[in-house]
C-alpha positions as CSV (number, residue, x, y, z in Angstrom):
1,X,46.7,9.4,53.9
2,X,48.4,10.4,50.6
3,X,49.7,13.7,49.3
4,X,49.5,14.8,45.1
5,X,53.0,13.2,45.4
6,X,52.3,10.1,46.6
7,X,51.6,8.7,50.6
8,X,53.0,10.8,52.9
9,X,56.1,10.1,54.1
10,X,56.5,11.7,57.9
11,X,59.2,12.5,60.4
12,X,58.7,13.4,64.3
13,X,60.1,16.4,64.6
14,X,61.6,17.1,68.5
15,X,63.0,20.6,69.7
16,X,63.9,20.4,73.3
17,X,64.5,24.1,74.6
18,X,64.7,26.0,78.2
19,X,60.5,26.6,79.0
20,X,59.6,23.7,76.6
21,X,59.9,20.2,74.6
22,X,57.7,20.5,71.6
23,X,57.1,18.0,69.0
24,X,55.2,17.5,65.7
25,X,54.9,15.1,62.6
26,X,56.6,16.7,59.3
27,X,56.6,16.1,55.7
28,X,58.4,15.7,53.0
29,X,57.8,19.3,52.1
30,X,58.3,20.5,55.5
31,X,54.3,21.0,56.4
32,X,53.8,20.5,59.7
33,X,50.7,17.9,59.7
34,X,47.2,19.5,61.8
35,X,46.7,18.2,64.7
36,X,50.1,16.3,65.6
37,X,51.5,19.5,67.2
38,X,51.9,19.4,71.1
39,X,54.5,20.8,74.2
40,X,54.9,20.1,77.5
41,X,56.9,22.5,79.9
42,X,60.9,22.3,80.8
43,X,62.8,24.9,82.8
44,X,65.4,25.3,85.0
45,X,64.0,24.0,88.4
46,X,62.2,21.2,86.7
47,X,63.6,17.3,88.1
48,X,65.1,15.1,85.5
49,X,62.3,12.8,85.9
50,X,59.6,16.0,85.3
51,X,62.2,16.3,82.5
52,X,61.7,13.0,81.0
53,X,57.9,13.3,81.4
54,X,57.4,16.0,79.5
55,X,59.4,14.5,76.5
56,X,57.4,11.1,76.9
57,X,54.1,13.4,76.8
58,X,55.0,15.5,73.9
59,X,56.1,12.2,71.6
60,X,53.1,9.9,72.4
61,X,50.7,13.1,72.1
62,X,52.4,13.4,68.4
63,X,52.8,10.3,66.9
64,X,48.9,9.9,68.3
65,X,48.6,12.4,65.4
66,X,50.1,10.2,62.1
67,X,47.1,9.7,59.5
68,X,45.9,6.8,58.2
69,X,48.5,5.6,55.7
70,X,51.1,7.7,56.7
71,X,54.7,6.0,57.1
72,X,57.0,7.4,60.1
73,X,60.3,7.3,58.5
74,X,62.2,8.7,61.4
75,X,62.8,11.0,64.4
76,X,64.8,14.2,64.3
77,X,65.5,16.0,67.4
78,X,67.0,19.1,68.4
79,X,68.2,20.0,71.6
80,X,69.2,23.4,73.4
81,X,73.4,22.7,74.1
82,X,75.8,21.1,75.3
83,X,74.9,17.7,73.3
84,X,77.1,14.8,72.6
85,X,76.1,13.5,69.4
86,X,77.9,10.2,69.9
87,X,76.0,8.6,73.2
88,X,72.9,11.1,72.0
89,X,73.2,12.4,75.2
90,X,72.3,16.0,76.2
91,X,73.3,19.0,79.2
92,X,71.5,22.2,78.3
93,X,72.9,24.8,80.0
94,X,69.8,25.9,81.1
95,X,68.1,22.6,82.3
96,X,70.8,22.0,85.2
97,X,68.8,18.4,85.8
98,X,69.9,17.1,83.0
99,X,73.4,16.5,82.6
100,X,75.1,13.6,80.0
101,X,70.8,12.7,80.0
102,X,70.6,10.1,77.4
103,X,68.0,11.8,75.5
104,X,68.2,10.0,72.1
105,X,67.3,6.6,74.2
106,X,64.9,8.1,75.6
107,X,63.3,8.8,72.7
108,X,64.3,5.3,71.2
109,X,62.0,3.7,73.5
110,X,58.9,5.6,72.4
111,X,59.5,5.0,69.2
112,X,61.8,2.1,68.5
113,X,61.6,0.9,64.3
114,X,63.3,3.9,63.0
115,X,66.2,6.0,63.1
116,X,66.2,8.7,65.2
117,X,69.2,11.7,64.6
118,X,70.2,13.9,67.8
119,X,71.9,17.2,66.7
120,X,72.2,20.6,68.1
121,X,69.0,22.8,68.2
122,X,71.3,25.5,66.7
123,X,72.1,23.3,63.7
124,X,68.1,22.4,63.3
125,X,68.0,26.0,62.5
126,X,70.4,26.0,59.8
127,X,68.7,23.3,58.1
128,X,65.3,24.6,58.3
129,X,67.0,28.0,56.4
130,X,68.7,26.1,53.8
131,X,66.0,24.1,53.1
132,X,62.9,26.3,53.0
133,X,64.0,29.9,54.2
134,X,66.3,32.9,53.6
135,X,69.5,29.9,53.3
136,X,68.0,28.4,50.0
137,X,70.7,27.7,47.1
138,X,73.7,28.8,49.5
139,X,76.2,26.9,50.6
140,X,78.0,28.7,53.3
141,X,75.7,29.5,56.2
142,X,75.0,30.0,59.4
143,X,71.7,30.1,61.2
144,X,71.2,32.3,64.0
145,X,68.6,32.4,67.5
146,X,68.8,35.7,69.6
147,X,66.3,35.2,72.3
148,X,66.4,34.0,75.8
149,X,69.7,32.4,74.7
150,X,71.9,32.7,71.7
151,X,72.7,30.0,69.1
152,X,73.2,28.8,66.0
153,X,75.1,26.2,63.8
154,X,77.0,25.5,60.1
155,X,76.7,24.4,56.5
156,X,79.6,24.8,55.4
157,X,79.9,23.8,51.3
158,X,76.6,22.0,51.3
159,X,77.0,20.4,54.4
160,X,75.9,20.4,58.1
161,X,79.5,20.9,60.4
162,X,78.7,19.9,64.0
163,X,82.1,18.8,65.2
164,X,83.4,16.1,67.3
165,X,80.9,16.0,69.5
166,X,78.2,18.0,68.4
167,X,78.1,21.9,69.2
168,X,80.0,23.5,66.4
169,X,78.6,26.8,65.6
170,X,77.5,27.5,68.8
171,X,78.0,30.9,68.4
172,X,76.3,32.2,71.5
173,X,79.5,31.6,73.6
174,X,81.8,32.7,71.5
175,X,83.8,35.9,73.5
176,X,83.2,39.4,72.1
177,X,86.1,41.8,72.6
178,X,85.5,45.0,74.7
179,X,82.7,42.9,76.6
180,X,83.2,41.7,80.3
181,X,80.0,40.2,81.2
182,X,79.6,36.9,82.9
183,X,77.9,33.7,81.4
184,X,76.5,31.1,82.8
185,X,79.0,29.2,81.0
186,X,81.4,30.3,83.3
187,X,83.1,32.2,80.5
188,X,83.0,36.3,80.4
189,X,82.0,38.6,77.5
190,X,79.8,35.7,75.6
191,X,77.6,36.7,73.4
192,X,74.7,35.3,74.8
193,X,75.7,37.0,78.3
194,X,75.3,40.2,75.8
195,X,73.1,40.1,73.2
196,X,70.1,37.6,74.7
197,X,67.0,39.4,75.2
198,X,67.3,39.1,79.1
199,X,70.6,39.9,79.5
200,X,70.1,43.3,77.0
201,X,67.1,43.7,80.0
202,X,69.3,43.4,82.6
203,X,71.8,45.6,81.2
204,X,69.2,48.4,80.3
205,X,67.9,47.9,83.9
206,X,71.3,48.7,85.7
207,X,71.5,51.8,83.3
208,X,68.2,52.9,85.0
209,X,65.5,52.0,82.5
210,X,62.4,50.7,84.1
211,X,60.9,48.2,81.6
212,X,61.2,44.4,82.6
213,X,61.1,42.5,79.8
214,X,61.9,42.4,75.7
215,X,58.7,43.5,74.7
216,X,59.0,46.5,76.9
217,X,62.5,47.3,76.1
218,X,61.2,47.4,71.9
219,X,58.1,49.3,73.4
220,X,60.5,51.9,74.9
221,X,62.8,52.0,71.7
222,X,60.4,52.8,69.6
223,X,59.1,55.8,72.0
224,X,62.7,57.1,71.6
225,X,63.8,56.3,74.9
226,X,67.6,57.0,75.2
227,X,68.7,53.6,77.4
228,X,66.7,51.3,75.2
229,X,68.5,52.8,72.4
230,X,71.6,52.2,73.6
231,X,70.7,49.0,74.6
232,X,70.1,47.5,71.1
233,X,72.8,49.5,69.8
234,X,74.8,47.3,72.0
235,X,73.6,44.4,71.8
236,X,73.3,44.7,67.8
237,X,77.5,45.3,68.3
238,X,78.2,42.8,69.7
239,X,75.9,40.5,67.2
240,X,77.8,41.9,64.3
241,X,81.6,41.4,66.0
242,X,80.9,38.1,66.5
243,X,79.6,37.4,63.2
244,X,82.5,39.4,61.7
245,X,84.7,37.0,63.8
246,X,82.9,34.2,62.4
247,X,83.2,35.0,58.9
248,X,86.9,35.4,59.1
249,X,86.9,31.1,60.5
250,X,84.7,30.1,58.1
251,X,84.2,32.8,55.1
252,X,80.9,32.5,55.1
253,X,77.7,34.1,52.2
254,X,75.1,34.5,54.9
255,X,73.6,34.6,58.3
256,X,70.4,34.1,59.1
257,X,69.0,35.4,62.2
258,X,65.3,34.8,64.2
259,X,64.1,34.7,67.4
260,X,61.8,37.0,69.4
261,X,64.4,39.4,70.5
262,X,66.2,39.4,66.5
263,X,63.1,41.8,66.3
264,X,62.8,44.2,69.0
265,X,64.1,47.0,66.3
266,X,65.2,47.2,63.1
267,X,67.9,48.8,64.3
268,X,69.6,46.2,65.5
269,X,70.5,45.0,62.4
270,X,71.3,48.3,61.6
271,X,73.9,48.1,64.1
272,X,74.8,43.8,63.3
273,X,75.8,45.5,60.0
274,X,77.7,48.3,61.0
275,X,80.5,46.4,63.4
276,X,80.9,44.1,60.0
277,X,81.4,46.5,58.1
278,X,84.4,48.3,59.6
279,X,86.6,45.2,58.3
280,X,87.4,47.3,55.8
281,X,90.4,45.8,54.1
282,X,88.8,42.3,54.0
283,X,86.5,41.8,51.6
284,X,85.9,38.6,52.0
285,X,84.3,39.6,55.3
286,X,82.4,42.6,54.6
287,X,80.4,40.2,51.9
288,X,78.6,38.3,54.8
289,X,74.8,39.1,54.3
290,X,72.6,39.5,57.4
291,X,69.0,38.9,56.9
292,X,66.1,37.9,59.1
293,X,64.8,34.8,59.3
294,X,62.2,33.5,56.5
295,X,60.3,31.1,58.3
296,X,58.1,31.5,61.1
297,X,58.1,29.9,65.0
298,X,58.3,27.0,63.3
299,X,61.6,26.6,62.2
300,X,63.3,24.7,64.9
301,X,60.6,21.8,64.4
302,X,60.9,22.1,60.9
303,X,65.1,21.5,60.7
304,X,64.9,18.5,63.3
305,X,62.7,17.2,60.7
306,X,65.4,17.7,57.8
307,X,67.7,15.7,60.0
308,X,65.9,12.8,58.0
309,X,64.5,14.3,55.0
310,X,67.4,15.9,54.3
311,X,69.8,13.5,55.7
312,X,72.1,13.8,52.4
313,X,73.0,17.0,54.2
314,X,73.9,15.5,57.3
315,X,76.7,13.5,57.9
């Protein structure tokens, strides 16, 4: 199979999160091919072994889908954190069974004549913004998820950061002061203890709103109710003090934020920009730009592919 620029050349794109592994050829242009996308289920009370199944079923099911004349020219995966680039192994936080799991062999084995590239699913998201999305033509970024979990990753003067062993920018447990709530991480006042949708739920819920989930917490928002309000007010805060924090590190130009929950009211970013803004004497903070997302669901698949298309970005 050939594209108007010449046979396409195709990467299997791998994003490994809490409810599921998906996978899907890519592009050179970042298209995902027709056909070649499929998932398989995760989650927390799945077995390593269930685990590994569903990984082995989402690969085989999408390199099934490579066209006639297509070349695989590697595999890029992303995976929900902690990772450890260097063994390729993964421990998401919220897949307990897995633990040091040596995910990047696993893969290996499936698909053994290429190279395949392990980074963090936070980082994937960075790349997919730089490349195609709201991140084009800067060189200071960082790429944002707020939904069941919060995270993100770097590029930092043209380049992907991910640190000694893999999670830099993991921005979901950074601590956020005047916040006492307990992660999972074992850490208190995290971000993603804050800001994720569930946890904004949960937080809403001990206030005495009734709604149980996200989409009835924007529902209720948008109705005027007082405690959703509140709610995204909070969790908006706390978004934008951690950003602020951020920006001060690494002076960055831009974040870039999706995820399901990033859009349960525009207020939130309302309130994301607000707690930047009262750095007042520091310009250099106060210029961060926060903008939503410009790519779709997709963008996780799509920045494990870049892991090889764009691997000049990558060290």
């Amino acid at each position: 199979m050939t594209s108007s620029t010449g046979p396409i050349r195709a990467v299997l794109a791998v994003d490994l999160g809490g409810t599921k592994v998906e996978a899907v050829l890519v592009d050179h242009r970042g298209n995902l091919l027709p056909g070649s996308r499929h998932r398989s289920p995760t989650g927390p009370t799945a077995t390593s072994e269930e685990l590994a199944r569903s990984v082995t079923s989402a690969v085989t099911l999408a390199l099934a889908g490579l066209p006639a004349g297509a070349t695989l020219v590697g595999v890029g995966i992303g995976s929900a954190g902690p990772i450890t680039v260097a063994s390729g192994s993964v421990s998401p936080l919220n897949l307990p069974a897995w633990r040091e799991f040596p995910l990047r062999d696993l893969v290996l084995g499936l698909v053994p004549d290429v190279p395949v590239r392990l980074r963090l699913d936070g980082l994937c998201i960075t790349l997919a913004e730089h490349w195609l999305g709201a991140g084009q033509g800067v060189g200071n970024l960082m790429g944002m998820v707020v939904s069941t979990g919060v995270g993100g990753g770097l590029i930092l003067d043209g380049r992907t950061v991910s640190g000694a062993t893999g999670n830099a920018g993991h921005i979901g447990h950074v601590e956020v002061g005047g916040f006492d709530d307990p992660c999972a991480c074992g850490g208190r006042g995290c971000l993603e203890a804050i800001a994720s949708g569930p946890r904004t739920v949960a937080w809403a819920r001990a206030q005495g709103w009734s709604g149980r989930t996200g989409e009835d917490l924007a529902a209720a928002y948008a109705a005027g109710d007082e405690i959703a309000e509140r709610a995204v007010r909070r969790s908006g805060g706390a978004i934008g003090q951690a950003i602020a924090s951020a920006t001060n590190l690494v002076d960055l130009d831009l974040v870039a934020i999706g995820g399901g929950f990033s859009h349960v009211a525009p207020e939130l970013f309302d309130a994301i920009r607000e707690a930047i803004a009262e750095r007042t004497e520091f310009a250099f903070a106060t210029k961060v730009r926060v903008v939503h997302s410009a790519l779709t669901a997709d963008g996780p698949l799509i920045g494990a592919a870049a892991l090889i298309h764009r691997a000049e970005l990558v060290p």
